[in-house]
C-alpha positions as CSV (number, residue, x, y, z in Angstrom):
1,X,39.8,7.4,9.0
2,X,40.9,8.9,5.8
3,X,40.9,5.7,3.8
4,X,37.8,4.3,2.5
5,X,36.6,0.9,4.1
6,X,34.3,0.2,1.0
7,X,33.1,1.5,-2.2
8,X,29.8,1.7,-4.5
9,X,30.0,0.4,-7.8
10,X,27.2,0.0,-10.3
11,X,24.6,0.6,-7.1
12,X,26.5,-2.5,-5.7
13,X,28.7,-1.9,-2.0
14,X,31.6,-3.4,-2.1
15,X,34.8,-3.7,0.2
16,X,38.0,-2.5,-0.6
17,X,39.6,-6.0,-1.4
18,X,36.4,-6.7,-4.2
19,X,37.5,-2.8,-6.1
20,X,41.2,-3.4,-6.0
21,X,40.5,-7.6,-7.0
22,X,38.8,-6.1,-10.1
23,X,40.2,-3.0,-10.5
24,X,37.1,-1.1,-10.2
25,X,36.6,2.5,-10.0
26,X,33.5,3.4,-7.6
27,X,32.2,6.1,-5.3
28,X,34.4,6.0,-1.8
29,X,32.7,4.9,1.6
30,X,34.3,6.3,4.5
31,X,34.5,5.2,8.0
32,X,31.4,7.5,9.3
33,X,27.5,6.5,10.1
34,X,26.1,7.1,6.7
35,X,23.7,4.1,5.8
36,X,26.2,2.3,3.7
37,X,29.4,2.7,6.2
38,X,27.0,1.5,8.8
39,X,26.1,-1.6,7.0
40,X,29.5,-2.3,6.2
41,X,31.1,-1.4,9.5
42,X,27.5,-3.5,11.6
43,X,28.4,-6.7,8.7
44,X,32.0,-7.0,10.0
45,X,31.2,-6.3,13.6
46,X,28.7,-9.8,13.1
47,X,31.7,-11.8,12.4
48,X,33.9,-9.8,15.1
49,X,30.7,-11.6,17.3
50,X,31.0,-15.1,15.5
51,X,35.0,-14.9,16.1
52,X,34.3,-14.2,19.9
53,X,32.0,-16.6,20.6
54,X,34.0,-19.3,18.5
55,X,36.9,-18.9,20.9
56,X,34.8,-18.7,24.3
57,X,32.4,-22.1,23.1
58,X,35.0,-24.3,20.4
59,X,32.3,-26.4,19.7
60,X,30.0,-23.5,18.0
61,X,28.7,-23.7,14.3
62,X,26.9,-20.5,12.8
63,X,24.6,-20.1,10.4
64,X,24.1,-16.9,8.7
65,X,24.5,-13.4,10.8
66,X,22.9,-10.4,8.4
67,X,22.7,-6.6,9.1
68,X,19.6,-5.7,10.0
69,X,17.7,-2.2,10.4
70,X,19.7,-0.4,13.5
71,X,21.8,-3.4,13.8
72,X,22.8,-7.2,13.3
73,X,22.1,-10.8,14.5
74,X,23.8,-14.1,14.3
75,X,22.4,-17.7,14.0
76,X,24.1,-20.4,15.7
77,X,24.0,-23.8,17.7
78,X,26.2,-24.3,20.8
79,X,25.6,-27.1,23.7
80,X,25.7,-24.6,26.2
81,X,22.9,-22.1,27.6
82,X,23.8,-18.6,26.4
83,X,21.4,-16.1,28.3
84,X,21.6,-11.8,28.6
85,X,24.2,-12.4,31.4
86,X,26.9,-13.7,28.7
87,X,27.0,-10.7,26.5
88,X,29.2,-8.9,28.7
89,X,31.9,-12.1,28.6
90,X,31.4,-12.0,24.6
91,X,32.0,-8.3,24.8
92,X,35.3,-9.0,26.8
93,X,36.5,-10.9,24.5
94,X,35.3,-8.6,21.2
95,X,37.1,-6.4,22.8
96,X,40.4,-8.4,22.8
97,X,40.3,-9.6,19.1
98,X,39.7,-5.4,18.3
99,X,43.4,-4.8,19.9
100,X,44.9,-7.5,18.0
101,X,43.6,-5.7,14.5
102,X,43.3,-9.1,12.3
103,X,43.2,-8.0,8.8
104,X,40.1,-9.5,6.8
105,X,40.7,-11.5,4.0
106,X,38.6,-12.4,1.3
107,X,38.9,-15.3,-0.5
108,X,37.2,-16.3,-3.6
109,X,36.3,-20.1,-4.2
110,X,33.8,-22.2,-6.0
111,X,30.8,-23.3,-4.7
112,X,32.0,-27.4,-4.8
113,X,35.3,-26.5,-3.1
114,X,33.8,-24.9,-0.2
115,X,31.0,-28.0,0.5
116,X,34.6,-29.6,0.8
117,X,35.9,-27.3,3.0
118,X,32.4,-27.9,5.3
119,X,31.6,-30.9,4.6
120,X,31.8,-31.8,8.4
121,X,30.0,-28.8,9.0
122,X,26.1,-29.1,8.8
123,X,25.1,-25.8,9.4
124,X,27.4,-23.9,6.4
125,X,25.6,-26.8,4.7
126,X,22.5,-25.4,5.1
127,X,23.9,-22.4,3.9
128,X,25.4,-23.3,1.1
129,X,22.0,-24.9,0.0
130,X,20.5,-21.3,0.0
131,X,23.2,-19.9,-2.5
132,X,23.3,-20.7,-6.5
133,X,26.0,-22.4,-8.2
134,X,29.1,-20.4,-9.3
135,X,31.6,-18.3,-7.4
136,X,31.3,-18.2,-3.7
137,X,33.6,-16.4,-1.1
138,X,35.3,-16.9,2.4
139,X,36.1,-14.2,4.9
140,X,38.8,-14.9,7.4
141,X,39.8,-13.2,10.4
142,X,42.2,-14.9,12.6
143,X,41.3,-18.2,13.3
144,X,37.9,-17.6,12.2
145,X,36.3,-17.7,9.0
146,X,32.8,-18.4,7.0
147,X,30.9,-18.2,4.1
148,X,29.9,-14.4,3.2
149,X,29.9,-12.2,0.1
150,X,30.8,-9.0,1.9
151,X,31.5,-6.4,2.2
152,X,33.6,-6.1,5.1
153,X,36.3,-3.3,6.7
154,X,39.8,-4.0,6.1
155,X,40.9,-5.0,9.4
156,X,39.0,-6.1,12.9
157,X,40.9,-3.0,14.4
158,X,38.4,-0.7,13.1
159,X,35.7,-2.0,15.0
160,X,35.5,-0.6,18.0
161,X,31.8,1.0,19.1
162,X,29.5,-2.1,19.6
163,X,26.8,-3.4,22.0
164,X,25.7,-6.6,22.4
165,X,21.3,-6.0,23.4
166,X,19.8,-9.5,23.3
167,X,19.7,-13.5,23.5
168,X,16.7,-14.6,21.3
169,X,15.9,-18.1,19.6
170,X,15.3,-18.4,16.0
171,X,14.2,-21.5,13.9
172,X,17.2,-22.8,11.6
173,X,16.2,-20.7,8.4
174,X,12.6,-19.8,9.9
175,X,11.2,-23.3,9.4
176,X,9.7,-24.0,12.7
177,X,10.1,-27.7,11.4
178,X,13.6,-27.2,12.4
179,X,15.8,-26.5,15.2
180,X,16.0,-24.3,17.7
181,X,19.5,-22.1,17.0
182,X,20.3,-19.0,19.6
183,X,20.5,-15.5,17.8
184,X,22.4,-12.6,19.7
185,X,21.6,-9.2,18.3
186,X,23.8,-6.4,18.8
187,X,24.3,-2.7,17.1
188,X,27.6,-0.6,16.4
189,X,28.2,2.8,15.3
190,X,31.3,5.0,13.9
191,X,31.3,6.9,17.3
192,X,31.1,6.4,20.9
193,X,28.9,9.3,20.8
194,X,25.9,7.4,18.5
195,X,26.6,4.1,20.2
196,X,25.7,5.9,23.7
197,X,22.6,7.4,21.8
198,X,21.7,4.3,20.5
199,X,22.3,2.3,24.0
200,X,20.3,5.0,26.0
201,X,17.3,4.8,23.5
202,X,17.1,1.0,23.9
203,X,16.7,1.4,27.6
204,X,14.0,4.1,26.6
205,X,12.2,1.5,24.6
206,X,12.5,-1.2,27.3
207,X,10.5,1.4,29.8
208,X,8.2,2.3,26.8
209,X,7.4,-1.6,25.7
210,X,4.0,-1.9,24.8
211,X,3.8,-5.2,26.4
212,X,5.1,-3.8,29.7
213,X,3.0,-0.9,29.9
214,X,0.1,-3.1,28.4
215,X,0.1,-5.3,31.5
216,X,0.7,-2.4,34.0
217,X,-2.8,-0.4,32.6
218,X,-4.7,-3.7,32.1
219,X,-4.8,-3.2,28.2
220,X,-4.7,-6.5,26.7
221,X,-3.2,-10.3,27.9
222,X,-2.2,-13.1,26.5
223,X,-3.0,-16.5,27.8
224,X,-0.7,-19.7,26.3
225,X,-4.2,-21.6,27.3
226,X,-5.9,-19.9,24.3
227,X,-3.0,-20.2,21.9
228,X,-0.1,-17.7,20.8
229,X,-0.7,-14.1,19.1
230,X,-4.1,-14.3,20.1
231,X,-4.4,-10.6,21.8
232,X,-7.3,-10.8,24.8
233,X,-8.6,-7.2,25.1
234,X,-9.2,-5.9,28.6
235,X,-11.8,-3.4,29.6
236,X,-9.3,-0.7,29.4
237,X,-8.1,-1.8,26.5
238,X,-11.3,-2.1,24.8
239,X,-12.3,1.0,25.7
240,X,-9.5,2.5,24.0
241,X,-9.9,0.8,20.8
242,X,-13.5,1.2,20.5
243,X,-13.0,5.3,21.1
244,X,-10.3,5.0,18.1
245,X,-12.9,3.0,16.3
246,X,-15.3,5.4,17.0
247,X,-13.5,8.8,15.9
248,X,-12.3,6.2,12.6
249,X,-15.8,5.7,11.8
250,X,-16.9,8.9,12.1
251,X,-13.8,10.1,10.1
252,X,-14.7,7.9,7.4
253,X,-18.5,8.4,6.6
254,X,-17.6,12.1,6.7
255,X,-15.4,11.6,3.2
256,X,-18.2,9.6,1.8
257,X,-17.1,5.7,3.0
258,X,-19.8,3.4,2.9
259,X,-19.7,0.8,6.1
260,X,-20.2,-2.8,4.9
261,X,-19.0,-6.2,6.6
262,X,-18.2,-9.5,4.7
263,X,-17.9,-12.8,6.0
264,X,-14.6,-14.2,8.0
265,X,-14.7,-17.3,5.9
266,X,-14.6,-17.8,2.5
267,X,-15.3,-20.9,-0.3
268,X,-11.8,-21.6,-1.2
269,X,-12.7,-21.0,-4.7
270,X,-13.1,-17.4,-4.1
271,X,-9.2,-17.5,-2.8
272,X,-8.3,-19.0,-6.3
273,X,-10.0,-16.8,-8.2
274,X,-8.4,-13.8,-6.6
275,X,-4.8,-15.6,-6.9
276,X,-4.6,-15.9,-2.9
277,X,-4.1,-19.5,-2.9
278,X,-1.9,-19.7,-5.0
279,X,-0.1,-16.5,-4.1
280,X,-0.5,-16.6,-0.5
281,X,-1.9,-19.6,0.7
282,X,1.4,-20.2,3.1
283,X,0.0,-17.4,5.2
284,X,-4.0,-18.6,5.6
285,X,-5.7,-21.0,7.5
286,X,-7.9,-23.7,6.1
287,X,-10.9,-25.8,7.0
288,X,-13.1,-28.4,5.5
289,X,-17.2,-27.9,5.5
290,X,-19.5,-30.3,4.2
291,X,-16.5,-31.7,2.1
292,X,-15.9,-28.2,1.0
293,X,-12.9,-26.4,1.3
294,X,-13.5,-22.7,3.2
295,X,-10.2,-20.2,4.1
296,X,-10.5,-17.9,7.1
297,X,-9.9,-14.6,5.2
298,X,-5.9,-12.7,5.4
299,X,-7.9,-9.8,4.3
300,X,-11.0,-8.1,3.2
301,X,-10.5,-7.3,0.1
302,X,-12.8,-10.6,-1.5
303,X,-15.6,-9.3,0.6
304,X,-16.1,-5.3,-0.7
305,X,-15.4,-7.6,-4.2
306,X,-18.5,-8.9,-3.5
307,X,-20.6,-6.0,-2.0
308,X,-19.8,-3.9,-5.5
309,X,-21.6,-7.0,-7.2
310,X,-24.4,-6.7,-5.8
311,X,-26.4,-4.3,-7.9
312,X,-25.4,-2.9,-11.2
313,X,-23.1,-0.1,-11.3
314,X,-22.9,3.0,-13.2
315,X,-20.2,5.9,-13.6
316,X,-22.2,7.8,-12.0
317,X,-21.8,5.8,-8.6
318,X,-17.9,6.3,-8.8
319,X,-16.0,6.3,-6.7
320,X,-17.7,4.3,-4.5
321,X,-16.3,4.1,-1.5
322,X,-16.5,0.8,1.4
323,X,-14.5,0.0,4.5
324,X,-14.9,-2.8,7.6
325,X,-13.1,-3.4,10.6
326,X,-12.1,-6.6,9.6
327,X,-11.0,-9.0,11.6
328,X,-8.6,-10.9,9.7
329,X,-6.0,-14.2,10.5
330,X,-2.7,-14.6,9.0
331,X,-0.2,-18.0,9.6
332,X,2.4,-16.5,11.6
333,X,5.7,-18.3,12.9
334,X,5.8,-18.4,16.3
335,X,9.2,-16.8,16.2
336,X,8.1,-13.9,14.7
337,X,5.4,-13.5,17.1
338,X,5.5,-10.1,19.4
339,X,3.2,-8.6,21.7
340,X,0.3,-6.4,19.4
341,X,3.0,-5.8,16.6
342,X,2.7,-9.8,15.1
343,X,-0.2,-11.3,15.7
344,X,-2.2,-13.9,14.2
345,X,-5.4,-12.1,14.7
346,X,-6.2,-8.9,14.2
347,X,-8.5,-6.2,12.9
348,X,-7.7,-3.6,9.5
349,X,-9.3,-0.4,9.2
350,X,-9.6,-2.1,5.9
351,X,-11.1,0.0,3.0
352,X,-12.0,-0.1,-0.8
353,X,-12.6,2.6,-3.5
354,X,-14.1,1.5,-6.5
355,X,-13.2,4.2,-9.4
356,X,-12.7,4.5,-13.1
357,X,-9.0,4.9,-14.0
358,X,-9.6,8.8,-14.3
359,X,-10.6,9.4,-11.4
360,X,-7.4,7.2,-9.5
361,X,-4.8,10.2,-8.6
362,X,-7.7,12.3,-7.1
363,X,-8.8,9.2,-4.7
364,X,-5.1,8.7,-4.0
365,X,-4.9,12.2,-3.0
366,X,-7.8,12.1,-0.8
367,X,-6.8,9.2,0.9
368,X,-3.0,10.9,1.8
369,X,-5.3,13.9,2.7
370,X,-6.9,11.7,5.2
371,X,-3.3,9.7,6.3
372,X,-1.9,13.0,7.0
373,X,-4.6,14.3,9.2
374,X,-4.8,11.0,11.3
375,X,-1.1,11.4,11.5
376,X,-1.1,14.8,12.9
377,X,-3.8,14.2,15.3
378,X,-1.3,11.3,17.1
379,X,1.8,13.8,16.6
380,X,3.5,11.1,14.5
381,X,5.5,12.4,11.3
382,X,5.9,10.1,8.2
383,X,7.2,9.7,4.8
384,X,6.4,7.0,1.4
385,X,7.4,4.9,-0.1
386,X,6.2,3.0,-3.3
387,X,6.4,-0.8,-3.6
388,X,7.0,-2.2,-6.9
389,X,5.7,-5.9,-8.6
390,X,7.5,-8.5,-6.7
391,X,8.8,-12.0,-8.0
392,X,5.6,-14.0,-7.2
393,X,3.0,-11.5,-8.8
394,X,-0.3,-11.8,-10.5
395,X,-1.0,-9.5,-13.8
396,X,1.1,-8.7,-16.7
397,X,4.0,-5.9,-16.8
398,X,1.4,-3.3,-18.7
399,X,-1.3,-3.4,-15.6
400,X,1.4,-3.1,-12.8
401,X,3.6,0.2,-15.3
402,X,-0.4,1.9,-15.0
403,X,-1.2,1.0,-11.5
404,X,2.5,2.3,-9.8
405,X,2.1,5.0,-12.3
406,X,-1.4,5.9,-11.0
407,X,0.4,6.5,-7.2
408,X,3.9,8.0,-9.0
409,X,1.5,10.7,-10.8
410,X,-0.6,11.3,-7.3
411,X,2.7,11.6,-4.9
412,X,4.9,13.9,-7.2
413,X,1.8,16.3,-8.1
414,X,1.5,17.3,-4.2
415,X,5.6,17.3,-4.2
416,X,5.8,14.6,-1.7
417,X,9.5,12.5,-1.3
418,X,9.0,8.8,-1.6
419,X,11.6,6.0,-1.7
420,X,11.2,2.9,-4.4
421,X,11.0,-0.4,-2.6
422,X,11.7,-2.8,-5.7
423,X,10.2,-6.0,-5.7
424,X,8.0,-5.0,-2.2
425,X,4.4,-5.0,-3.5
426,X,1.4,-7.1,-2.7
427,X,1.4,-9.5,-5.8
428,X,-2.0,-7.8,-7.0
429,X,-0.8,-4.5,-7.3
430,X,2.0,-1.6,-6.0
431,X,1.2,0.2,-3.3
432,X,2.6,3.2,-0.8
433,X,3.6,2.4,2.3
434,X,3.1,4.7,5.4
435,X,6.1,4.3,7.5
436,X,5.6,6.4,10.7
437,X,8.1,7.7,13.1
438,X,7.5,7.3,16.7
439,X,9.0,9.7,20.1
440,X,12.2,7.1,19.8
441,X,12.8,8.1,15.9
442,X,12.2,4.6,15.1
443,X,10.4,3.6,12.1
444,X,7.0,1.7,12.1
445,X,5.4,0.3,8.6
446,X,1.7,1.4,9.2
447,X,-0.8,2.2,6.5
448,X,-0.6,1.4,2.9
449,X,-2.7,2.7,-0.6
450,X,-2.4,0.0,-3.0
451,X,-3.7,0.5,-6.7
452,X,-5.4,-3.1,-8.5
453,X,-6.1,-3.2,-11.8
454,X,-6.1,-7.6,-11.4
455,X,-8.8,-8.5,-9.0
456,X,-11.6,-6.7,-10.7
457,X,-10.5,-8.3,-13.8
458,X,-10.6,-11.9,-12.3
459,X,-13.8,-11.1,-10.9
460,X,-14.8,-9.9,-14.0
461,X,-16.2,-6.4,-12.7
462,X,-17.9,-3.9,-14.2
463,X,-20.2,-0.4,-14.2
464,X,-22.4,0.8,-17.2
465,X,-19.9,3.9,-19.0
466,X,-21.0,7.4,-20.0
467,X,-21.2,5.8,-23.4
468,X,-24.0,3.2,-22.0
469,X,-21.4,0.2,-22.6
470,X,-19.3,-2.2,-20.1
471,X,-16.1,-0.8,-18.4
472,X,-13.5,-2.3,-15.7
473,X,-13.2,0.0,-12.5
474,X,-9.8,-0.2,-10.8
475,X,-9.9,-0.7,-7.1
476,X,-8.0,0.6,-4.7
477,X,-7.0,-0.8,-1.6
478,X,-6.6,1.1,1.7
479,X,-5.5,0.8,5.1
480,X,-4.5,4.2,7.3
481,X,-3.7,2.2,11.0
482,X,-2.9,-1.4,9.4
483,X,-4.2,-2.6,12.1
484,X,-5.6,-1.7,15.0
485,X,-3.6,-4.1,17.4
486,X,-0.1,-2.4,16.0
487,X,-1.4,0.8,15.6
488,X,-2.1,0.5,19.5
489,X,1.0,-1.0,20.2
490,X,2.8,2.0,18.3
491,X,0.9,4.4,20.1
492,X,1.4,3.0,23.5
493,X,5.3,3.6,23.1
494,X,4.8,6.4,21.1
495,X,3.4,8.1,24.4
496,X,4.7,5.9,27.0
497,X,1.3,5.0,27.5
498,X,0.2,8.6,28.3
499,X,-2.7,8.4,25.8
500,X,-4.5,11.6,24.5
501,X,-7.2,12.3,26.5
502,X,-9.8,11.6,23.7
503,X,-8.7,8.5,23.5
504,X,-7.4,7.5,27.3
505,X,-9.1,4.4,29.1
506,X,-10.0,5.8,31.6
507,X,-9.9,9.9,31.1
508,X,-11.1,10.9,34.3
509,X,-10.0,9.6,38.1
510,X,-13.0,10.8,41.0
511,X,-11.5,10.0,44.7
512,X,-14.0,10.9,46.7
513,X,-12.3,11.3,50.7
514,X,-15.0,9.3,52.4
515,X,-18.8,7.5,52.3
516,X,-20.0,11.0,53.1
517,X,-18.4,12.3,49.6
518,X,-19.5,9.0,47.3
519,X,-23.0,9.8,46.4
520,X,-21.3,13.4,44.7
521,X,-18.9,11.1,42.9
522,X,-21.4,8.6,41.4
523,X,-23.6,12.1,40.5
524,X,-20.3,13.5,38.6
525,X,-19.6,10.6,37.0
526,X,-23.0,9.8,35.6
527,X,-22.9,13.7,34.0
528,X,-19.4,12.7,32.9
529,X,-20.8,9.6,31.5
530,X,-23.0,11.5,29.6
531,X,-20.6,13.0,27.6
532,X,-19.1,10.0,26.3
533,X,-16.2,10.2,28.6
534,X,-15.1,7.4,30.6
535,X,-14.3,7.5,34.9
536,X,-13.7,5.5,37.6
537,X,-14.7,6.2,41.3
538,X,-11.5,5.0,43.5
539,X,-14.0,4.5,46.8
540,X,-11.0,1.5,48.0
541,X,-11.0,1.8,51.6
542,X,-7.0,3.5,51.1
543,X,-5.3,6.7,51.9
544,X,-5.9,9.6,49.4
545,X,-2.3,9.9,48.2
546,X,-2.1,5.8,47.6
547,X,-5.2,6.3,45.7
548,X,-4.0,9.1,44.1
549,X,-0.7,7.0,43.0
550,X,-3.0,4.5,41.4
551,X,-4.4,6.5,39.0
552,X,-1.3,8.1,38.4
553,X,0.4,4.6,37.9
554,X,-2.6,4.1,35.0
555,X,-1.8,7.5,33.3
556,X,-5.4,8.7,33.7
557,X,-5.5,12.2,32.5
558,X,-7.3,14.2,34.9
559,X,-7.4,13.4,38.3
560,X,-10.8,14.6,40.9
561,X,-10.8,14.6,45.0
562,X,-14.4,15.6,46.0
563,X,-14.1,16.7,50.1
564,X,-16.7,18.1,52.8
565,X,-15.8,21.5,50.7
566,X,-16.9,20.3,47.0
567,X,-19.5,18.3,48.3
568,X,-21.1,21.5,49.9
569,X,-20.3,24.1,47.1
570,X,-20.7,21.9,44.5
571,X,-17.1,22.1,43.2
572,X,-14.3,19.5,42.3
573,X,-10.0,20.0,43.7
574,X,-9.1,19.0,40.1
575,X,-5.7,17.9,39.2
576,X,-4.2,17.6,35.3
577,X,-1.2,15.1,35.0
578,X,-0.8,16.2,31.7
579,X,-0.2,20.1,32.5
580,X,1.1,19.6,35.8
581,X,-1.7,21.6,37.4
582,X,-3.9,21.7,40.4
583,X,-7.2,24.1,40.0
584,X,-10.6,24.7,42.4
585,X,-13.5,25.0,40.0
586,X,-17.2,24.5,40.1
587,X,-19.4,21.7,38.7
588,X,-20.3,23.7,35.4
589,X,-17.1,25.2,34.6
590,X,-15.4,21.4,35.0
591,X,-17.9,20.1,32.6
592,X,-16.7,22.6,30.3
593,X,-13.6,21.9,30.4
594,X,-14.5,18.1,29.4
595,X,-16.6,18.9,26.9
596,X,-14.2,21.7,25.3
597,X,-11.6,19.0,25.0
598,X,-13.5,16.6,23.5
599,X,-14.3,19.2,20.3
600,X,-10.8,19.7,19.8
601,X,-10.6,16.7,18.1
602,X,-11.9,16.7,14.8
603,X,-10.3,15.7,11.4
């Protein structure tokens, strides 16, 4: 299409109606799958949706239906049950409404004429509660029209690449205080070509899900009994997170981090003083001891507070360096809930360097150092972003100009890229964000380097100067994983559950034939053992190649069949899912092997 369907004005998109209403000159969007056609092209596809299901259930009234990252959603009530099975009909008829190319009109109103206008309709209500007084507009279609500021293309005709992927629920306005509404998602494209991409990488991600291949090798549960996003960790499970835990730990104390633990509940004066109660108090849970008020802690940052005030502190300490595996609890909605990714429990690789403001850019660039080895270890490119003060913040302007100068300074001296998320830091400081890309090329929000000048001066710290007198240190906080539930969860469809071996549950299968061959396997497995390598014997009373199928079914790496031959010569038939090999070796040389892939991990 050689027409634009939108244009960019001031930094604001726009549709074509909005430029020609006020005769504005902007920058041209065409009709391709850059970021802003796509939003414009996926905005307009959400009403195409709306319009559908409006003629297939009459009796429909939506709520709002944004564009979202890789797609859109709508909200909406209907007395029917819509499940997977009725995107195809909604499609259908998407698919008409396309051939009968309804221009899109845009018409501007006020807000009191349009509560008129829905005054019978409870839901635009709703809405119209959400937006300020003054002008507000109304895109039609058809017979179909709702409340929407654009931007939209010029005519329904346009649309034609779209999928329909889900049914989900969503609390009206995510108050779980309120009803119930249904929410399709769905995705469109410029092309057929990307739309097929996109469809066959959704069908990847299903086989990938982290939940899926979670319950298939015995990872983690869930159990309604015990209450929602409360992961249960498995053996196998746990045996993988404690070997990431181990290398972490390790990792850490060899750059000069202190460990230190602090409790999981707090005085709720401690919350005040640090500004989470009154800054995040939505998000924690609360509890009453001894008539005192205590908060189960959303983070660990009140704790390392705490450990630095311990003993008096001089420059010549700085940095000083502490991190936890702290388990922390956050009030999540239940609709937000999903598998390890939102939980309401989980654990940080939190950490906490205490410095002076000098020595902030060269602990910011050790800490990317350390991101971007951990990165490469799990094969997973990334790129920054910095997160500036956001609405509900703590500090004046001066602090938070230092602080996102402090991590402007550290990023452009190595020549990194970085994005500028206004508005998107913690309300005690900016802060990067790690955002990791995964097999699929989808992005995940993972670790995050955040620079606070406020807490130490609300808890009033301090360490003796070179000049013998008071001064404030900055802290910084500092998370590589984020947690180690998501991380997991990333990982897991990262791989397709196909772990590194360093890491793997279970890393090494022994099948011995028969009872004559299970003494050998327990012998090889207690010299595995001793190597800090996990096995399993498979000595079910099953054929080889079912056996055999097990262990491949729970991705374990390396795969041993002991027979009348290795038992005699003291060998093992050794076969290596992850190079596709089979190999004869003896005893010693396997041991070797273990041992030499164990020291190739080392960052």
């Amino acid at each position: 299409m050689s027409e634009p369907i939108a244009f960019m004005v001031n930094g604001e998109l726009v549709d074509t109606q909005t430029a020609t209403q006020k005769q504005l000159q902007g920058t041209p969007v065409f009709y391709d799958n850059s970021a802003n056609s796509l939003e414009v092209i996926r905005h307009s596809t959400a009403h195409l949706m709306a319009h559908a299901i409006k003629q297939l259930y009459p009796e429909a009234k939506f709520f709002v239906g944004p564009v979202i990252e890789d797609g859109f959603y709508y909200d909406f009530r209907v007395s029917e049950k819509i499940n997977d099975e009725d995107l195809k009909n909604i499609e259908k008829t998407m698919q008409a409404l396309v051939k009968k190319k309804y221009p899109i009109e845009r018409i501007k109103s006020t807000k009191s004429e349009v509560l008129k206008h829905f005054a019978n309709d409870d839901l635009k209500l709703e809405v119209l509660k959400r937006i300020p007084e003054g002008a507000v507009s109304i895109y039609k279609q058809g017979d179909f029209e709702d409340i929407c500021r654009g931007p939209h293309v010029p005519n329904i005709g346009l649309l034609r690449h779209f999928k329909l992927t889900r049914v989900a629920g969503a609390y009206l306005g995510g108050d779980e205080t309120k009803e119930m509404l249904v929410r399709i998602y769905g995705t469109a494209f410029a092309d057929k070509e990307s739309l097929q991409d996109h469809i066959k990488m959704i069908e990847e991600a299903k086989k990938r899900d982290h939940r899926k291949l979670g319950n298939e090798l015995k990872l983690f549960t869930f159990d309604e009994e015990i209450g929602a996003g409360l992961p249960i960790w498995l053996p196998n499970g746990s045996r993988l997170r404690s070997k990431l835990e181990a290398l972490l730990f390790k990792a850490h104390r060899k750059r000069g981090y202190e460990p230190v633990r602090g409790p999981e509940i707090l005085n709720s004066k401690a919350w005040k003083v640090s500004g989470h109660y009154e800054n995040y108090g939505e998000n924690m849970y609360f509890t009453t001891v001894d008539d005192v008020e205590y908060g189960i802690k959303p983070m660990n940052c009140l704790g390392h507070v705490k450990v630095f005030q311990s003993d008096v502190r001089s420059y010549r300490d700085l940095p000083l360096k502490f991190f936890e595996y702290g388990v922390v609890h956050r009030h999540e909605k239940s609709g937000v809930l999903h598998g390890l990714f939102r939980v309401r429990e989980f654990t940080q690789d939190a950490a906490h360097i205490f410095c002076t403001p000098e020595q902030i850019k060269d602990n910011i660039l050790e800490i990317l150092n350390f991101v971007d080895s951990l990165m490469s270890l799990f094969d997973f490119k990334y790129e920054m972003e910095i997160s500036t003060k956001p609405e509900k913040a703590i500090g004046d302007d001066e602090v938070w100009e230092r602080a996102t100068k402090g991590l402007k300074d550290a990023l452009d001296e190595i020549g990194a890229h970085y994005q500028i998320d206004e508005g998107g830091g913690a309300f005690y400081g900016p802060k990067i964000d790690i955002k990791i890309t995964d097999a699929l090329k989808r992005k995940w929000q993972c670790g995050t380097i955040q620079v606070d000048f406020n807490l130490p001066e609300r808890f009033d710290l301090g360490y003796i100067d070179a000049k013998n007198e008071r001064s404030r240190p900055v802290m910084i906080h500092r998370a590589i994983l984020g947690s180690f539930e998501r991380f997991i969860g990333i990982l897991t469809e990262h791989t397709s559950g196909e772990f590194p071996f360093f890491i793997a549950p279970t890393q090494v299968a022994i099948i011995p034939l028969g009872e004559a061959h299970q003494a050998y396997a327990k012998e090889l497995a207690n010299k595995i053992r001793e190597l800090d390598i996990d096995s399993e014997i498979f000595m079910k009373n099953e054929s080889l190649s079912k056996r055999v199928r097990t262990a491949e079914k729970l991705r374990v790496p390396m795969i041993v069949v002991l027979g009348d031959n290795e038992v005699a010569q003291k060998t093992v038939a050794l076969r290596d899912r992850r190079v596709r090999e089979q190999s004869q070796m003896s005893q010693e040389d396997f041991i070797k092997l273990l041992k030499e892939k164990m020291s190739e991990v080392h960052f």
